[in-house]
Wavefront OBJ file of the C-alpha trace (Angstrom):
o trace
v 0.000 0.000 0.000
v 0.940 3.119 -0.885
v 2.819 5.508 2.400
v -0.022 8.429 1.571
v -3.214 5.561 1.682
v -1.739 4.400 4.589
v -1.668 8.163 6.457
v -4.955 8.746 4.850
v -6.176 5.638 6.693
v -6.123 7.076 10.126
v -9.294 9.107 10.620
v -9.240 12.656 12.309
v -9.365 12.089 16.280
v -12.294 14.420 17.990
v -10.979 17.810 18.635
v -10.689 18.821 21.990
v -14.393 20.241 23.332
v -15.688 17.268 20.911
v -13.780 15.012 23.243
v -15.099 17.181 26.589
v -18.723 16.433 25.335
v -18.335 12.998 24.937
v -17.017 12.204 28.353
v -19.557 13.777 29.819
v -22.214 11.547 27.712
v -19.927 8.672 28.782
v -20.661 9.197 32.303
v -22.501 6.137 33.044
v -19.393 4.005 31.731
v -17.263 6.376 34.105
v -19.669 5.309 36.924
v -19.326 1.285 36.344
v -15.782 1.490 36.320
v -15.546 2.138 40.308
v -17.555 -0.883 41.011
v -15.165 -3.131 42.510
v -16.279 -7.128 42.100
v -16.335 -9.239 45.030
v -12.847 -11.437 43.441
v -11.372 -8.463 42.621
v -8.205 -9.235 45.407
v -8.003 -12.389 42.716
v -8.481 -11.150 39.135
v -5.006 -10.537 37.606
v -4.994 -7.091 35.994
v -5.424 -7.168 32.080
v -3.819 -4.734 29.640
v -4.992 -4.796 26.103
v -2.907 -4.410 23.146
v -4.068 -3.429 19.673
v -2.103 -3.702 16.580
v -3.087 -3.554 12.570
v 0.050 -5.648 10.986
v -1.217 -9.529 11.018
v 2.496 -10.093 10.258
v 3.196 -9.195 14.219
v 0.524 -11.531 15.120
v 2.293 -14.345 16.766
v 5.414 -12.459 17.842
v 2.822 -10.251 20.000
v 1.353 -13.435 21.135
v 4.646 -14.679 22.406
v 5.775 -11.482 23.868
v 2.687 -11.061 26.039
v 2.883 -14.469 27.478
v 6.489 -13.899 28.549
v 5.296 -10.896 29.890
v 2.250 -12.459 31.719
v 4.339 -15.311 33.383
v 7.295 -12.831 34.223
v 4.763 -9.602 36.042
v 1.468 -11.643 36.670
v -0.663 -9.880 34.260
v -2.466 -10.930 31.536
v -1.518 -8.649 27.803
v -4.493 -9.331 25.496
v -2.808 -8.215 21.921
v -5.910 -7.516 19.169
v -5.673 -7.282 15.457
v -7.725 -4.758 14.127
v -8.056 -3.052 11.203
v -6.161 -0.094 9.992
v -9.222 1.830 9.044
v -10.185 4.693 11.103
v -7.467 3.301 13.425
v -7.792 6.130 15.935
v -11.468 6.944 15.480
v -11.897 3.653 16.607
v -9.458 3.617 19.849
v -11.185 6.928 20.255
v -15.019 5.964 20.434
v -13.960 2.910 22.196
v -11.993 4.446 24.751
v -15.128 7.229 25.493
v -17.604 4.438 25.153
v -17.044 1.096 26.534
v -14.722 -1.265 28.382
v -13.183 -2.460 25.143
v -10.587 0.252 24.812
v -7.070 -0.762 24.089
v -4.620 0.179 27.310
v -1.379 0.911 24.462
v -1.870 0.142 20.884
v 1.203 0.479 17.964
v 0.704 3.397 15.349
v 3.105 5.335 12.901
v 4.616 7.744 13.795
v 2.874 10.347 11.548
v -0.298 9.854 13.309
v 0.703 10.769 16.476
v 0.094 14.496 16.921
v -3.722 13.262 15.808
v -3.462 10.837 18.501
v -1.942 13.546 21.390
v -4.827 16.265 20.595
v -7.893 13.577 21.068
v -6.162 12.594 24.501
v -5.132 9.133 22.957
v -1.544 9.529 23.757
v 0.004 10.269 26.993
v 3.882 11.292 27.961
v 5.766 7.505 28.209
v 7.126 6.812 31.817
v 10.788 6.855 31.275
v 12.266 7.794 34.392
v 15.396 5.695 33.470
v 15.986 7.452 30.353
v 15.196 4.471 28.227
v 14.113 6.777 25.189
v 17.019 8.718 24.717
v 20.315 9.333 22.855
v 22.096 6.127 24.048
v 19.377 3.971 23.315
v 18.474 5.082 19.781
v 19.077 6.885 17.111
v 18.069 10.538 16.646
v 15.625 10.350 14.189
v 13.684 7.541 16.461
v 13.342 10.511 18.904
v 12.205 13.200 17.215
v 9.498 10.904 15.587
v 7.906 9.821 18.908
v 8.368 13.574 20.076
v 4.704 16.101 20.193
v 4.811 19.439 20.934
v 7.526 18.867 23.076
v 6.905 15.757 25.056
v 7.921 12.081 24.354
v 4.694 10.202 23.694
v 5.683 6.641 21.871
v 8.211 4.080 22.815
v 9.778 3.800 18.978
v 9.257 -0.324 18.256
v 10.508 -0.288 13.958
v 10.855 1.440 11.398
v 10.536 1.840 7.796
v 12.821 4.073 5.404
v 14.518 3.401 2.114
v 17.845 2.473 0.719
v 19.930 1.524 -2.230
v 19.844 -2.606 -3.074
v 22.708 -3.708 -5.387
v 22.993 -6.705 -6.468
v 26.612 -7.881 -5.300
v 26.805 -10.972 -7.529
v 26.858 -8.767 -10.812
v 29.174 -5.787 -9.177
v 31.634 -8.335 -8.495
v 31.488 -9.925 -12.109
v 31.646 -6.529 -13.381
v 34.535 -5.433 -11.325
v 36.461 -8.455 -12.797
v 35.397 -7.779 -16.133
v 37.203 -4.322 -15.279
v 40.616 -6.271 -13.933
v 41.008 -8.121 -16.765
v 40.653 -5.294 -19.400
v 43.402 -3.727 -17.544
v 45.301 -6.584 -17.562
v 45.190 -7.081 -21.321
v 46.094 -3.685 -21.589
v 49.085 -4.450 -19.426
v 49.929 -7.050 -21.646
v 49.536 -5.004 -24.786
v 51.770 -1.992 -23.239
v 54.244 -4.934 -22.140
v 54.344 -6.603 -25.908
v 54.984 -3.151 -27.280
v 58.108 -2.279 -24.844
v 59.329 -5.112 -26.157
v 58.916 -4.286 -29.512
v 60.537 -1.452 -28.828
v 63.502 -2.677 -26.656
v 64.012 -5.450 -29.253
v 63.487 -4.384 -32.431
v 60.867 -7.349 -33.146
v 57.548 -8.096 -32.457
v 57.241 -10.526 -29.393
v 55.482 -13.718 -29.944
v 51.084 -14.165 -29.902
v 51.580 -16.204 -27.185
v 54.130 -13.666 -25.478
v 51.961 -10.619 -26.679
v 48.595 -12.565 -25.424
v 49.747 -14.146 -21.993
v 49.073 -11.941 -19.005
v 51.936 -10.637 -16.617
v 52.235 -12.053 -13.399
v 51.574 -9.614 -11.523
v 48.075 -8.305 -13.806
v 46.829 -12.606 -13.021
v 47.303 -11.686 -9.325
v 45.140 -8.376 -9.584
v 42.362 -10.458 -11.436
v 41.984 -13.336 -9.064
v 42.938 -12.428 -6.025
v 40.254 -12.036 -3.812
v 41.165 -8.521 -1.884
v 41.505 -6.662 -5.611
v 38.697 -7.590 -6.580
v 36.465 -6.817 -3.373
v 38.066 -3.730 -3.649
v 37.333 -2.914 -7.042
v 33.700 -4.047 -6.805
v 33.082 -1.479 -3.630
v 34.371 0.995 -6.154
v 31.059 0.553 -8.170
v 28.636 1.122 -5.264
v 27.599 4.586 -6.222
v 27.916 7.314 -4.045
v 25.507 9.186 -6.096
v 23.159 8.924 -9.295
v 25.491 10.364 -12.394
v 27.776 7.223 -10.475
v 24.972 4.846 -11.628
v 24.548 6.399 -14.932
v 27.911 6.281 -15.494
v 27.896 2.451 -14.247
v 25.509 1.969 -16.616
v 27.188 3.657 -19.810
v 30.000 1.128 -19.744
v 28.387 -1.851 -18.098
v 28.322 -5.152 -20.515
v 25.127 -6.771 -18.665
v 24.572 -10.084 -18.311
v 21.763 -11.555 -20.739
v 19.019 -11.481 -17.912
v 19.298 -7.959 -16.874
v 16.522 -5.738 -18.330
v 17.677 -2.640 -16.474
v 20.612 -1.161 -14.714
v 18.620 0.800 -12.020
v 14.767 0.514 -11.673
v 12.671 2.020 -8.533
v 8.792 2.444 -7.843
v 8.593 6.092 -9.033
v 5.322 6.349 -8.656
v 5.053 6.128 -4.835
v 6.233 8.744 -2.619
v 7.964 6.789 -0.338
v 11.116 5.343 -2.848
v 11.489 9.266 -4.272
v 11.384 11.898 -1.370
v 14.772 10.734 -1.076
v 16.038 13.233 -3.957
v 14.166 16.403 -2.301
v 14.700 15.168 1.251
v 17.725 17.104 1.975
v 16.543 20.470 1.043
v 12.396 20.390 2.012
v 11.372 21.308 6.014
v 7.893 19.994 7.154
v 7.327 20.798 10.475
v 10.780 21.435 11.687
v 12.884 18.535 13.298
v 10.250 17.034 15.220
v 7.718 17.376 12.114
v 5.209 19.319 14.015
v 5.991 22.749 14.012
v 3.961 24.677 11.531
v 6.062 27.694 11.431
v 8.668 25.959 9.448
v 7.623 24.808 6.617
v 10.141 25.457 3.474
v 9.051 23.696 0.338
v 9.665 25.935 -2.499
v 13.073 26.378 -2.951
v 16.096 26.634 -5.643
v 18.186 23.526 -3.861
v 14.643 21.374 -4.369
v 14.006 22.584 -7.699
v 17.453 21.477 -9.138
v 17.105 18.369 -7.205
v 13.899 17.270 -8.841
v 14.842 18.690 -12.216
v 17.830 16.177 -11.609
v 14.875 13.825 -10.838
v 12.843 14.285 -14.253
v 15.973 13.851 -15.875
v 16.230 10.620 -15.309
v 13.010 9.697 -16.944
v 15.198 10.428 -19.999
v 18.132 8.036 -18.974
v 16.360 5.030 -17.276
v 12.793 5.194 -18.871
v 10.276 3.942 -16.188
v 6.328 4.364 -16.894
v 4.864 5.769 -13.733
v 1.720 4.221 -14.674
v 3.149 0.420 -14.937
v 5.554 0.520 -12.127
v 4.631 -0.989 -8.736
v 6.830 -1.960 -5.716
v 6.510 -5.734 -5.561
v 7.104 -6.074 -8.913
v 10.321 -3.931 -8.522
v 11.386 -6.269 -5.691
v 10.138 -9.164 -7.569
v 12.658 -8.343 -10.856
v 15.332 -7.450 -8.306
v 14.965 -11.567 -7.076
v 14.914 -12.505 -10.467
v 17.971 -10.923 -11.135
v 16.565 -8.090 -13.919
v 17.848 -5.411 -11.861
v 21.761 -4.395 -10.938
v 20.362 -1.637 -8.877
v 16.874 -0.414 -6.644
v 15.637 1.903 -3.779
v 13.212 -0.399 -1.551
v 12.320 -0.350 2.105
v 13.591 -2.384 5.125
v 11.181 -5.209 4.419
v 13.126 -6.175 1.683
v 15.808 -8.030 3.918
v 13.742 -10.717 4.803
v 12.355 -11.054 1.175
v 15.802 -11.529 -0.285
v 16.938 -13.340 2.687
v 14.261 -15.956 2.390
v 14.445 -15.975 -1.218
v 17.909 -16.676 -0.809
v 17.153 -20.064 1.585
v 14.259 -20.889 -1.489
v 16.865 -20.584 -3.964
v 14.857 -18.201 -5.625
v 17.530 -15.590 -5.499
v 20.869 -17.046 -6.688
v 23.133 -14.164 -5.685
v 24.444 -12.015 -3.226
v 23.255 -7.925 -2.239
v 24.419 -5.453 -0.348
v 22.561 -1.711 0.792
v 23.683 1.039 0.896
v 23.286 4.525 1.525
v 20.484 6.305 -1.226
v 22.955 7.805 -3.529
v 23.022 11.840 -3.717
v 22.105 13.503 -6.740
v 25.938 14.348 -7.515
v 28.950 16.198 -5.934
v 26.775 18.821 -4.667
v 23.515 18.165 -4.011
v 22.811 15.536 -1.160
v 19.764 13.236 -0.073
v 18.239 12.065 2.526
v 15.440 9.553 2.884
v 11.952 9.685 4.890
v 11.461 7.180 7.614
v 8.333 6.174 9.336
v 8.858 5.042 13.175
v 5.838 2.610 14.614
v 5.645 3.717 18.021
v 3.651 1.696 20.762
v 1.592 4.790 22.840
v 0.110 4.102 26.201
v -3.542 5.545 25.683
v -4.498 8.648 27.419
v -7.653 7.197 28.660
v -6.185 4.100 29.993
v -6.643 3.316 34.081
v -3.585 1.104 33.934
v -0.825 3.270 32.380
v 1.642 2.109 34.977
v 1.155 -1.604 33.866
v 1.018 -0.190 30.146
v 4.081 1.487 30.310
v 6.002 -1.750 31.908
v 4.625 -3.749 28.994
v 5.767 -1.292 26.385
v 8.943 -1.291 27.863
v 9.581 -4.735 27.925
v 8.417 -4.620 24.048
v 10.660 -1.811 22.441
v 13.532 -3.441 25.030
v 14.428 -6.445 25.877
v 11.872 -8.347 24.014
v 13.057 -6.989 20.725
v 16.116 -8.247 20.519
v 14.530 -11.296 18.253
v 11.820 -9.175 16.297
v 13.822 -8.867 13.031
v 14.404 -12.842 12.972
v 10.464 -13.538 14.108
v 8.968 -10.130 11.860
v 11.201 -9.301 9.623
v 11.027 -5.761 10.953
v 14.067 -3.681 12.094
v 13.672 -2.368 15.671
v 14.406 0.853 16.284
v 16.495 0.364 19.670
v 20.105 0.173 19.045
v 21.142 -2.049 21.323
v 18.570 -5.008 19.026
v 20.089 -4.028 15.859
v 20.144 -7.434 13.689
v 23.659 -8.528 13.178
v 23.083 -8.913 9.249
v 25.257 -6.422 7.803
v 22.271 -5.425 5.024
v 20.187 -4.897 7.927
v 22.837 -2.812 9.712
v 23.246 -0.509 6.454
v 19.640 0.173 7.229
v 20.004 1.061 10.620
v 22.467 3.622 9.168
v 20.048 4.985 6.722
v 17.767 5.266 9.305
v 19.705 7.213 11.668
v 20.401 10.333 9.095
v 16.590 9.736 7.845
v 13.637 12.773 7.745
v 11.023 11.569 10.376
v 7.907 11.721 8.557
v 5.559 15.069 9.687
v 3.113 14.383 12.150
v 1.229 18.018 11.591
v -2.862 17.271 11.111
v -2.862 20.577 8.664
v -0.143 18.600 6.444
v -2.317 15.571 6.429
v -2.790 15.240 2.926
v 0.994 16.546 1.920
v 2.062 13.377 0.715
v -0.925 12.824 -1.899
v -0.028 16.399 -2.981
v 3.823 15.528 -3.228
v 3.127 12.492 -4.646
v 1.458 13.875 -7.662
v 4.211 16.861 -7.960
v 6.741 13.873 -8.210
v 4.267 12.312 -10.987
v 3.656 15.220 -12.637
v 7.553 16.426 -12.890
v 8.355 12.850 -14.025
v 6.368 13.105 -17.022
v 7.846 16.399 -18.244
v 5.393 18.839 -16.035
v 7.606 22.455 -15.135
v 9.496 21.955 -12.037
v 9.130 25.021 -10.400
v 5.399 25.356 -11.190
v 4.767 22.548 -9.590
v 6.818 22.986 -6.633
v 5.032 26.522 -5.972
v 1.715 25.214 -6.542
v 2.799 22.375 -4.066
v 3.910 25.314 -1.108
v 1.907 27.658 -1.806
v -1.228 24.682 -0.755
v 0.220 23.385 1.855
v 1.457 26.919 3.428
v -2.562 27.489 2.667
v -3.842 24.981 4.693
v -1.195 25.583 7.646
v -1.888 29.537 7.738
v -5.241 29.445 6.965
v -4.975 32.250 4.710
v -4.186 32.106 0.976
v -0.664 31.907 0.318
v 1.113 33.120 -2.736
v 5.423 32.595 -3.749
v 7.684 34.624 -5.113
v 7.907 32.789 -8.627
v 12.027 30.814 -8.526
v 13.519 30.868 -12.065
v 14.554 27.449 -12.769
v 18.152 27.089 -13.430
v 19.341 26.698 -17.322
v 21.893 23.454 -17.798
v 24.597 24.731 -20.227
v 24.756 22.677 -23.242
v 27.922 20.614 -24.249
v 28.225 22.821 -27.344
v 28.090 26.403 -25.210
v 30.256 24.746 -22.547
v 33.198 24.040 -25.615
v 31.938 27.512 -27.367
v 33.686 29.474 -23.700
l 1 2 3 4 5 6 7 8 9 10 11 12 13 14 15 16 17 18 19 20 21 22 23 24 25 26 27 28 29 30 31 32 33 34 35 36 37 38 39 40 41 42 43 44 45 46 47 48 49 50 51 52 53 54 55 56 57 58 59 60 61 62 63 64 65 66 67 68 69 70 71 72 73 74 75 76 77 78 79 80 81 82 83 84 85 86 87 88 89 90 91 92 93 94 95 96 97 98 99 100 101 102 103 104 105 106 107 108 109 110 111 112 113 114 115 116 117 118 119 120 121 122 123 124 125 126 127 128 129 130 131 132 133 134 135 136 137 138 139 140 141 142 143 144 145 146 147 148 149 150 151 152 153 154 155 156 157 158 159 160 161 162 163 164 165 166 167 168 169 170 171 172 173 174 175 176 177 178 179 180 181 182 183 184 185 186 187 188 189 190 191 192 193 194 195 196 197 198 199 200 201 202 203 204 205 206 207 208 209 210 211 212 213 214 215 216 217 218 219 220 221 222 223 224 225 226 227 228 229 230 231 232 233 234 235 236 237 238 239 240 241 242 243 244 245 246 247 248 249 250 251 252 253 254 255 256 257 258 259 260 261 262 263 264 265 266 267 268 269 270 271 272 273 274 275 276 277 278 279 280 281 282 283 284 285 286 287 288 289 290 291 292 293 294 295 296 297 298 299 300 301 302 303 304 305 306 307 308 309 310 311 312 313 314 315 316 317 318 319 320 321 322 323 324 325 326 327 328 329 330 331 332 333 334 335 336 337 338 339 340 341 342 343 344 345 346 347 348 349 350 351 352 353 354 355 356 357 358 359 360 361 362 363 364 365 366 367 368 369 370 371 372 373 374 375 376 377 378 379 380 381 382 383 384 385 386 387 388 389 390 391 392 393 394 395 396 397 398 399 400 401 402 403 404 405 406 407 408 409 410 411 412 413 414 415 416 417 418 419 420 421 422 423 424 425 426 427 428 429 430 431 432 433 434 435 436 437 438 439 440 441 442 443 444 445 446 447 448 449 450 451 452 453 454 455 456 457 458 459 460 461 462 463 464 465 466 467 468 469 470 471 472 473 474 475 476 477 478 479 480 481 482 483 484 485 486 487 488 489 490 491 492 493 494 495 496 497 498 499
């Protein structure tokens, strides 16, 4: 599903004298809660869990039985759906006994969740949510209007995928060109020195010293590192001299039609809410460092060729397995894809990630991240026994969620020991939490078609000011109009040779 549908998901909480009026209705529910049973001194206490990702089904399951054994309370995890996530919790929490105690939500949703009363400030009198437990980004994407309101559980962001197993064919394709070379330069000192042409098989065999630079093991891991690209004119120049393999169809492919696997080129250079993504006095969209990154962006349409309107994630992943694809930007989940594909034998090779390349020697990316946070619910009558179990979640229980989920926990100290994993972790850390502001709601549907749009030849800067000058709109409340950015003219090789 697409990052936007998923935001878009998450109904609008009540606002706050919506939420006064209801309690007050709710009274009666209020009323049966101090009714104490006659085996209350026997009842263990209950805390209930929901969640909306079936694939954390039976990890939860485990996890609250430890739990249960371990503090003598019983965790009751619930599926639910996605839909109207929070409207749900809300009219649950206001109306009956079904209400969940802590439930797990993106991160993006959590400013919704703080101004219905759905989230309250995590008990972390240890420090447990800080610098030396996880990464910056984690923090500021679990942090509301100043106060820490999530224990950060995984994440999702994006990455560069390579396929290793071609790179390192490739980089001894390289070692042996410049070993014939060698040879060539050696059968023509000899020439020289000699006054006669050496021998084919002289002029054809391969110094020494050029066999060891072509098998040995250390060159060539070397030389193949040397083609991970540090930035996209690296991959296009990967690709002008590549000789690919039969089964290749394309040297670098991504989903370019979903949000998610592009804000990487603009993420450097656009503010949404200010470091914590919930400040709506910063927001800087429109400017000339964007619109040369995304005219970088449309660009490409002209190098790689990718139809918007055919291209879907799985199917990118699914040609990356089948070995179409030298290069892609994908998520986190893809680890475990590749990794079991691997153990299928549906993925004959080896891959490595690494960082999303930057645009070129000057202009530098950054990818968005979502954190899934586990909140203790405002409204819950148990947040000291919610807090424990969301604790023992994000903490020590997570040191196995990657291997049991497939999902990368956020904590530092449960970082998988998979190196592909680890290059995520790193990705993550220097990531752009994604904006939790309710006014900027529907930002990523408009950025989404901007991206679109400018991929398909649309004027970069008109877009981009249409783009701000909505948002900045719906933030202010007032209409908002830019100052109109020239966009800048790429010299031509012809006036470049002409000065």
């Amino acid at each position: 599903m697409k990052l936007w549908k998923k935001v878009l998901a998450v109904a609008a909480v009540a606002a706050a004298a919506g939420v006064l009026a209801v309690i007050g209705v709710g009274s009666d529910r209020l009323a049966g809660l101090m009714e104490i049973p006659e085996n209350a001194l026997t009842i263990r206490p209950t805390v209930n869990l929901w969640y909306t990702d079936e694939a954390l089904g039976d990890y939860l399951a485990s996890v609250a039985l430890d739990f249960s054994q371990e503090q003598d309370v019983r965790v009751i995890p619930k599926l639910v759906s996605g839909l109207e996530y929070l409207e749900n919790i809300n009219r649950e929490s206001l109306d009956t006994n079904n209400y969940p105690d802590l439930y797990i939500i993106g991160n993006e949703s959590l400013e919704k969740a703080w101004l219905g009363g759905l989230a309250s400030d995590i008990r972390d009198e240890d420090g447990l949510v800080g610098p030396g437990s996880y990464p910056e980004a984690a923090i500021r994407a679990v942090t509301c209007r100043g106060h820490v309101v999530g224990y950060p559980f995984y994440y999702e962001t994006s990455a560069l995928i390579y396929n290793e197993t071609y790179l390192e064919e490739a980089a001894r394709d390289a070692l042996e060109v410049e070993a014939d070379a060698l040879a060539g330069e050696e059968a023509m000192r000899d020439l020289e020195e000699n006054g006669e042409p050496a021998g084919e098989e002289q002029a054809q065999a391969i110094p020494p010293d050029a066999q060891e630079a072509v098998y040995e093991e250390e060159v060539v891991e070397e030389r193949m590192r040397g083609f991970i690209p540090g930035s996209v004119e690296d991959i296009r120049a990967f690709a002008d001299g590549y000789n690919a393999p039969e089964q290749v169809e394309a040297v670098f492919k991504w989903d370019v039609s979903d949000i998610f696997y592009n804000y990487f080129f603009v993420g450097n250079y656009i503010n949404v809410g200010g470091p914590t993504g919930d400040d709506p006095g910063k927001i800087d969209i429109y400017n000339m460092d964007a619109i040369r990154c995304l005219l970088s962006y449309q660009n490409l349409n002209q190098f790689f060729s990718i139809d918007a309107q055919e291209v879907d994630y799985d199917t990118v992943v699914q040609e990356f397995i089948d070995g179409k694809l030298v290069f892609t930007v994908a998520t986190s989940d893809i680890v475990s894809r590749l990794e079991q594909a691997q153990a299928d034998g549906r993925f004959p090779y080896e891959y490595g990630v690494s960082k999303v390349p930057d645009i070129d020697g000057e202009l530098a990316t950054k990818s968005l991240s979502v954190t899934n946070a586990v909140v203790v619910n405002g409204y819950s009558q148990k947040k000291d026994l919610a807090n424990a179990f969301a604790r023992y979640l994000v903490g020590e229980a997570s040191a196995d969620l990657f291997e049991r989920t497939g999902k990368i926990p956020a904590a530092l100290n449960a970082a998988p020991s998979l190196p592909q994993a680890q290059a995520f972790n790193a990705e993550y850390a220097d990531s752009v939490p994604i904006p939790k502001m309710v006014q900027t709601s529907n930002y990523w549907v408009r950025m989404e078609i901007a991206f679109t749009r400018i991929w398909s030849g649309g004027e970069v800067s008109e877009t981009l000011k249409a783009l701000s000058e909505q948002i900045k709109t719906q933030v202010a409340g007032t209409p908002v109009t830019e100052e109109y950015i020239p966009a800048p003219v790429e010299e031509t090789e012809e006036e470049l040779s002409e000065e």
